[in-house]
C-alpha positions as CSV (number, residue, x, y, z in Angstrom):
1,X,11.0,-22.9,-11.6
2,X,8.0,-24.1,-9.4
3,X,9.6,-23.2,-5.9
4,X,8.2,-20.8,-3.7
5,X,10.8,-18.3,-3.7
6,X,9.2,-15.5,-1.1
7,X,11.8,-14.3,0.8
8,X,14.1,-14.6,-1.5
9,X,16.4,-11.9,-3.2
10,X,16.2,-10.9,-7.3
11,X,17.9,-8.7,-9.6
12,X,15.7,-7.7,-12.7
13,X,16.7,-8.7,-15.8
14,X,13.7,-6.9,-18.5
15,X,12.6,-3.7,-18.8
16,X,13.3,-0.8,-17.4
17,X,14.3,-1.5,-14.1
18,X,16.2,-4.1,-15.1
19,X,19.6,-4.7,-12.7
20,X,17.4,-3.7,-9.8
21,X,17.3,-5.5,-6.6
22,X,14.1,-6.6,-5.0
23,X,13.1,-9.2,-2.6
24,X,9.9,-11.4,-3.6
25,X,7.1,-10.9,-1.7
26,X,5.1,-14.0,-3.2
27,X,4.5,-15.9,-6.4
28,X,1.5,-16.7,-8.3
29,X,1.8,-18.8,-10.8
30,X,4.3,-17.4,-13.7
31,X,4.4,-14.0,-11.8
32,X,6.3,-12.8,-8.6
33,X,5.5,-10.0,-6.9
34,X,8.3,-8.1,-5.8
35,X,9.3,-5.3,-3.5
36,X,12.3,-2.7,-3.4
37,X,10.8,-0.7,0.0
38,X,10.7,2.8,-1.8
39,X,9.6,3.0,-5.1
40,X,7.5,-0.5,-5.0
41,X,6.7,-0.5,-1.6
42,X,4.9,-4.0,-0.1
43,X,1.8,-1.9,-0.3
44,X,1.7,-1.8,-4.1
45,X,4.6,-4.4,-5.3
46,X,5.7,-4.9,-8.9
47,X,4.2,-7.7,-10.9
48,X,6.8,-9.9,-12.9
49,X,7.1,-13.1,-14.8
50,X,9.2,-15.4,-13.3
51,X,11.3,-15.9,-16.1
52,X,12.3,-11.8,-16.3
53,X,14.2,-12.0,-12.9
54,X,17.4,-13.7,-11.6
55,X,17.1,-15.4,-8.4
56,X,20.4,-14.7,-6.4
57,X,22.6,-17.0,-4.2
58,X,21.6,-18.7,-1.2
59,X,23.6,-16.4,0.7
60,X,22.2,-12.9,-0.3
61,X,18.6,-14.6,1.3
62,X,17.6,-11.9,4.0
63,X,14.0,-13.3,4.9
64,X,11.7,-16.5,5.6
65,X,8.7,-17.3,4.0
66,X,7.1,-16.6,6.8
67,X,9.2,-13.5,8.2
68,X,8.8,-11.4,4.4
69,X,4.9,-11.4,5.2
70,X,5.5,-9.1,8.5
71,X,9.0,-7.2,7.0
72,X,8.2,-3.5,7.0
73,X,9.8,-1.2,3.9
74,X,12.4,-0.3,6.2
75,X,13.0,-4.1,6.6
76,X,13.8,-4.6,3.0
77,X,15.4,-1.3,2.0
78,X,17.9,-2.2,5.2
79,X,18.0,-6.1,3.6
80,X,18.9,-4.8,0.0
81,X,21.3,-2.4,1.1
82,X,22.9,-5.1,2.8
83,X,22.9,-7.0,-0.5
84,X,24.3,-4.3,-2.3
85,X,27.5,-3.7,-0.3
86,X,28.0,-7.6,-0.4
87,X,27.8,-7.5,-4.7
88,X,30.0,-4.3,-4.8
């Protein structure tokens, strides 16, 4: 899984915050760093492997590349909600 996948929108899958939703802020290399707007805000983002997340549809992306580096936590808190009425 070599694509840059910033932007896009993951649910957890390890440890204890798996089922979470967060959008990815960045990759580097094996890792992602993701973002939830509250408890990992885009100031302090969780570092993940790549392998310990599920990347969702297409259709659940909220952001672009390039519009995830200016999103503000209210941005992505409003985004995930979104993403949670949608799964329910």
């Amino acid at each position: 899984m070599q694509e840059d996948l910033a932007g896009r929108t993951v649910r957890s899958l390890a440890g204890h915050d798996s089922g979470q939703l967060y959008i990815v802020l960045r990759t580097d290399g094996a890792f992602v760093y993701l973002s939830d707007g509250r408890r990992k805000p885009r100031e302090g983002p969780k570092k993940k492997k790549i392998r310990h997340v599920e990347v969702l549809s297409p259709e659940f992306i909220r952001f672009t590349k390039e519009s995830v580096e200016t999103a503000l936590n209210e941005d992505i808190r409003r985004a995930l909600r979104s993403v949670r009425k949608a799964l329910a």
